[in-house]
C-alpha positions in Angstrom: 0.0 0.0 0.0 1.7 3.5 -1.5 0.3 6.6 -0.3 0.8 9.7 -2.1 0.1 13.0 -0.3 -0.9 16.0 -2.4 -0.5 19.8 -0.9 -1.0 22.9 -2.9 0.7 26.0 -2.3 -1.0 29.5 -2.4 1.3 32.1 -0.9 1.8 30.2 2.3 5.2 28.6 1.8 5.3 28.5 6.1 2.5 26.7 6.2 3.6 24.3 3.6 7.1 23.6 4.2 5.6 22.6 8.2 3.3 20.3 6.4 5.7 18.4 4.5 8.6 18.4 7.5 5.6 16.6 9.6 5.7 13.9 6.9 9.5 13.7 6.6 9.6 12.7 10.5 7.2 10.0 9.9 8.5 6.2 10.1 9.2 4.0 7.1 7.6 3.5 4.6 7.6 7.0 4.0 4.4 8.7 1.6 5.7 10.4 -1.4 5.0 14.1 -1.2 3.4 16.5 -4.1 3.9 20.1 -3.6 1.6 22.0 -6.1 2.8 25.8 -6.0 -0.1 28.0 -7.4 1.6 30.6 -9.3 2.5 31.9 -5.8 3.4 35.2 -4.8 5.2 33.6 -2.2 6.1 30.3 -3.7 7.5 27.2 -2.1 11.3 26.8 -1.7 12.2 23.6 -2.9 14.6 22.0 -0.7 15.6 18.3 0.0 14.3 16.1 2.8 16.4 13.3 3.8 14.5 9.9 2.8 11.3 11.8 1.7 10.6 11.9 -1.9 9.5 15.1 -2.9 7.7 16.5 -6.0 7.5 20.2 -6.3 5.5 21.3 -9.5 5.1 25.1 -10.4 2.1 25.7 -12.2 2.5 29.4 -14.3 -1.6 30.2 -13.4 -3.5 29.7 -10.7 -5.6 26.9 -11.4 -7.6 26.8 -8.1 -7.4 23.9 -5.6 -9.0 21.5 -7.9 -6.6 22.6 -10.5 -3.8 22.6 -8.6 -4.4 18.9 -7.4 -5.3 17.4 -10.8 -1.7 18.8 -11.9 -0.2 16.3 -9.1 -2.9 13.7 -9.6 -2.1 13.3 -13.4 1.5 12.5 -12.5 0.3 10.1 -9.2 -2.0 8.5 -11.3 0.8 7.1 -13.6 2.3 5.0 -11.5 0.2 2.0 -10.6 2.3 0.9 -7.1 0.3 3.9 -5.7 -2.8 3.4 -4.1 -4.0 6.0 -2.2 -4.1 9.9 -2.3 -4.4 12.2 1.3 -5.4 15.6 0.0 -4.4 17.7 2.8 -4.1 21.6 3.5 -1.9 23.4 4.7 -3.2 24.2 8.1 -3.8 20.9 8.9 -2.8 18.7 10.5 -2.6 13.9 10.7 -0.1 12.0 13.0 1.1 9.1 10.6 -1.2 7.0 12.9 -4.5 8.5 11.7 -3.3 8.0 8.2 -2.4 4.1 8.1 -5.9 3.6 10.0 -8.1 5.3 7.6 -5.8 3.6 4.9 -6.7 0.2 6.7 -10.2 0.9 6.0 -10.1 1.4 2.7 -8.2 -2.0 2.4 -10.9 -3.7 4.3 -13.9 -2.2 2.0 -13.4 -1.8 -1.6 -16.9 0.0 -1.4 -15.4 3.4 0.3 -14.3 6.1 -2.4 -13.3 8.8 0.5 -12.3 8.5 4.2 -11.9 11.4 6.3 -11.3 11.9 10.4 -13.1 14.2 12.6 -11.4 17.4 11.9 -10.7 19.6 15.2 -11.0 23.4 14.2 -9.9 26.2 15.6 -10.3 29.8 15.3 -8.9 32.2 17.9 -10.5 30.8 21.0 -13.4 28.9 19.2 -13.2 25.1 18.8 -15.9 22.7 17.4 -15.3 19.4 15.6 -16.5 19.2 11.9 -17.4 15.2 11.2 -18.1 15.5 7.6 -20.6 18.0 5.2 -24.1 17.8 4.1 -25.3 18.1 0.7 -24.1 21.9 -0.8 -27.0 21.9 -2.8 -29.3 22.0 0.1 -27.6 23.7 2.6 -25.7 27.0 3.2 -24.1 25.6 6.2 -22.9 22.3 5.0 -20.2 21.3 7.7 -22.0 19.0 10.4 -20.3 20.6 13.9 -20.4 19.4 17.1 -19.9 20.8 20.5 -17.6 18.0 22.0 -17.1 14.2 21.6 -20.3 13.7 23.6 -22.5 14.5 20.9 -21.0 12.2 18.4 -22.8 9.0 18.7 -22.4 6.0 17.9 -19.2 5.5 17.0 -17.7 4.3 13.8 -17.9 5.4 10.4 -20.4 8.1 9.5 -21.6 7.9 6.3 -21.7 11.8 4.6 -22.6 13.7 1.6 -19.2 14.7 1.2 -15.7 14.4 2.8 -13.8 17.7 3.4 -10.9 18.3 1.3 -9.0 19.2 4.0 -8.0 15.8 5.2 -9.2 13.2 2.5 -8.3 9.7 1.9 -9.2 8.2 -1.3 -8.4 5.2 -3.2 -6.2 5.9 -6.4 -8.8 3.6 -7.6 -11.7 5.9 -7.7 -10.2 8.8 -9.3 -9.7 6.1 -12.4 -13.4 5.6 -11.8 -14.9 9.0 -12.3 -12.3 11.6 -12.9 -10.4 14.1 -11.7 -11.2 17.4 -10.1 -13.5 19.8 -11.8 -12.3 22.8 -12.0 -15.0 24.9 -13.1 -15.4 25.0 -9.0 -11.8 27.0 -8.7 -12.3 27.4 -5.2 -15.1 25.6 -2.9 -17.1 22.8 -3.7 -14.9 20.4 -5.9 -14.5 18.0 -3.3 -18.9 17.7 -2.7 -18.7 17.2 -6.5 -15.9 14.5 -6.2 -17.9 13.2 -3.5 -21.1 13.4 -5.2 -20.0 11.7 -8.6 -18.4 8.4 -6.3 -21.5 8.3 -4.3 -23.5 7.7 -7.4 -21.0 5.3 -8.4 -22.0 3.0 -5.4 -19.1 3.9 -3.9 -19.5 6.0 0.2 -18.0 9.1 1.0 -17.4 8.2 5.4 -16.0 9.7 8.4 -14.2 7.8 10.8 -15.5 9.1 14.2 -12.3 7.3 16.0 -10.1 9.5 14.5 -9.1 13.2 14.6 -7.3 15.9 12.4 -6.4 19.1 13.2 -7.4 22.4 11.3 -6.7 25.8 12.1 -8.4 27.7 9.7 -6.2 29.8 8.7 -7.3 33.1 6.2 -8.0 36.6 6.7 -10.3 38.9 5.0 -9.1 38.2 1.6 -10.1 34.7 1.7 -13.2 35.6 3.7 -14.4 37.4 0.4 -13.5 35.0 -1.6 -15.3 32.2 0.2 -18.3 34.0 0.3 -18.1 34.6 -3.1 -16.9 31.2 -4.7 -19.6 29.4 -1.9 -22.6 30.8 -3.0 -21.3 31.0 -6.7 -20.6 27.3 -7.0 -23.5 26.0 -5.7 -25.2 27.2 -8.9 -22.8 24.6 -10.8 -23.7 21.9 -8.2 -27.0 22.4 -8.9 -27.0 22.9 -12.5 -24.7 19.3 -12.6 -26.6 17.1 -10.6 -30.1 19.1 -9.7 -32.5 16.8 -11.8 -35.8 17.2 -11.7 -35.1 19.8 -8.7 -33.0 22.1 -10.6 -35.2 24.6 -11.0 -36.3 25.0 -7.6 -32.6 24.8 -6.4 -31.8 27.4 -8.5 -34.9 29.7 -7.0 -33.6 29.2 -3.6 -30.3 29.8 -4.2 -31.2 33.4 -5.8 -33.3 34.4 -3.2 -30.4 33.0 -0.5 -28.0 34.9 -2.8 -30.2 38.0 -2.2 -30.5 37.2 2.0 -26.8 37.5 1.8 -26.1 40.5 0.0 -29.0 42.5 2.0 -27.9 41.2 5.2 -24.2 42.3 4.2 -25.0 45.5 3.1 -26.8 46.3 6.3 -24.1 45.0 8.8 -21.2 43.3 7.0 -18.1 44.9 5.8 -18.7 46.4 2.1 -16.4 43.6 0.9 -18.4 41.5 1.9 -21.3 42.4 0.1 -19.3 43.0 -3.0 -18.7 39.4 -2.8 -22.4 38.0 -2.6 -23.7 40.3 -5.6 -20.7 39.1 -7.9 -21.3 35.1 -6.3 -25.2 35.8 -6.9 -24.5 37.9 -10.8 -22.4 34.9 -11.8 -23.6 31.8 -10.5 -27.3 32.8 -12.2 -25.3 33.7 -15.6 -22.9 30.5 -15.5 -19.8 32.6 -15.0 -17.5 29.9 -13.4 -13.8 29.2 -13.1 -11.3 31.8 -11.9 -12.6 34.9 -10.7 -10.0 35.8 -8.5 -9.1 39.4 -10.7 -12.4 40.8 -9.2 -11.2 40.8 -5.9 -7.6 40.7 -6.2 -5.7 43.6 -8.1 
């Protein structure tokens, strides 16, 4: 069993380089490493690790985080002694531990096509354990929190719409079943449509409840902006992909929480904020997907 761990760089080379050195101090057999440098302003300084095999690609363009993966996942999927990909960002966290047991699991049912842990997240003095996300079509809040480990019961593996990109196991295997990232999604919601195209595969998107990760949730307002923008944009293209017969209706509620955003921003949130929604709302009803990040970059 060959592990090959995927991390994409976007102007955090601090957060990236820790990531990989947690790797390098991991026993042997080691995980091969992909670094994915997003046409970083800040870009990751290649440097060797003793017994850790390390590929850095530089991609000239940002191609998003689904972009940015597919560049390491066309190379990973090339060699067939790999079997498994973890996705992981860079403010997170998994002990080598949590890794070969969510690995065991997928050795012991061929039917999983992404494993996750319980993610521990933390921003500045707020803590709440994510186990999992609901269905982004449906649902503005899609992360399913809990208070503390009291609430998660019973234990074992949760079955979920989708698994967080964040920290994600899957099978080599089931990218060769239904592709690679899209990324029309650029940023937010690749990994529900990953999710959503092995689910109706027959294959189960899980959370081992046994296990925990560690996310800190890193950002600022830049990345605020842009998640409200890219989250309520993209769930047009969920919708539009996999809607059905409910497509229409999906597509009503989304305008009308589109407009709930941009109203509720424009009478409290920061102007940026609201910006964001009317751009996510104007192009996710038009179709206007893929990388959008000139609007609120210069």
């Amino acid at each position: 069993m060959k592990t090959a761990i995927v991390v994409v760089n976007w102007n955090d080379p601090e957060g990236t380089q820790a990531s990989v050195r947690e790797v390098a101090d991991w026993g042997d057999p080691k995980p091969a490493v992909w670094v994915v440098d997003n046409a970083s302003r800040r870009p990751f300084p290649q440097e060797r690790m003793d017994g850790l095999d390390l590929h850095v690609i530089r991609s000239d363009i940002n191609r998003g985080y689904g972009g940015g993966i597919n560049l390491a996942l066309r190379e990973i999927l090339e060699d067939a002694s790999i079997t498994q990909v973890l996705l992981l960002n860079t403010d997170a966290v998994i002990a080598e531990s949590v890794l070969r047991r969510l690995g065991k699991a997928i050795q012991e049912d061929a039917r999983i096509g992404a494993i996750g842990p319980i993610l521990r997240e933390s921003s500045g003095d707020r803590e709440r354990l994510a186990v999992g996300g609901r269905d982004i079509a449906r649902h503005m809040l899609t992360r399913r929190c809990v208070a503390d480990e009291s609430a998660i019961s019973p234990r074992g593996r949760w079955n979920v719409d989708y698994v967080p990109g964040t920290v994600a196991l899957v099978p080599a295997g089931a990218f060769r079943k239904v592709g690679l990232f899209d990324e029309e999604y650029f940023f937010s919601g690749e990994m529900a449509d990953l999710c959503e195209r092995l689910r109706r595969e027959g294959l189960l998107c899980v959370v081992d409840t046994g296990v925990f990760a560690t996310h800190g949730c890193s950002g600022g307002t830049l990345r605020e902006t842009l998640y409200v923008y890219y989250g309520l944009r993209n769930r047009f293209l969920f919708v539009r992909k996999f809607g059905g017969t409910e497509k229409p209706l999906l597509l009503v509620r989304w305008v009308l929480c589109g407009l709930l955003m941009w109203v509720k921003a424009c009478l409290a949130g920061p102007p940026g904020k609201a910006r964001a929604a009317r751009l996510g709302l104007w192009d996710g009803v038009q179709g206007r997907f893929g990388n959008c990040n000139d609007r609120f970059i210069s």
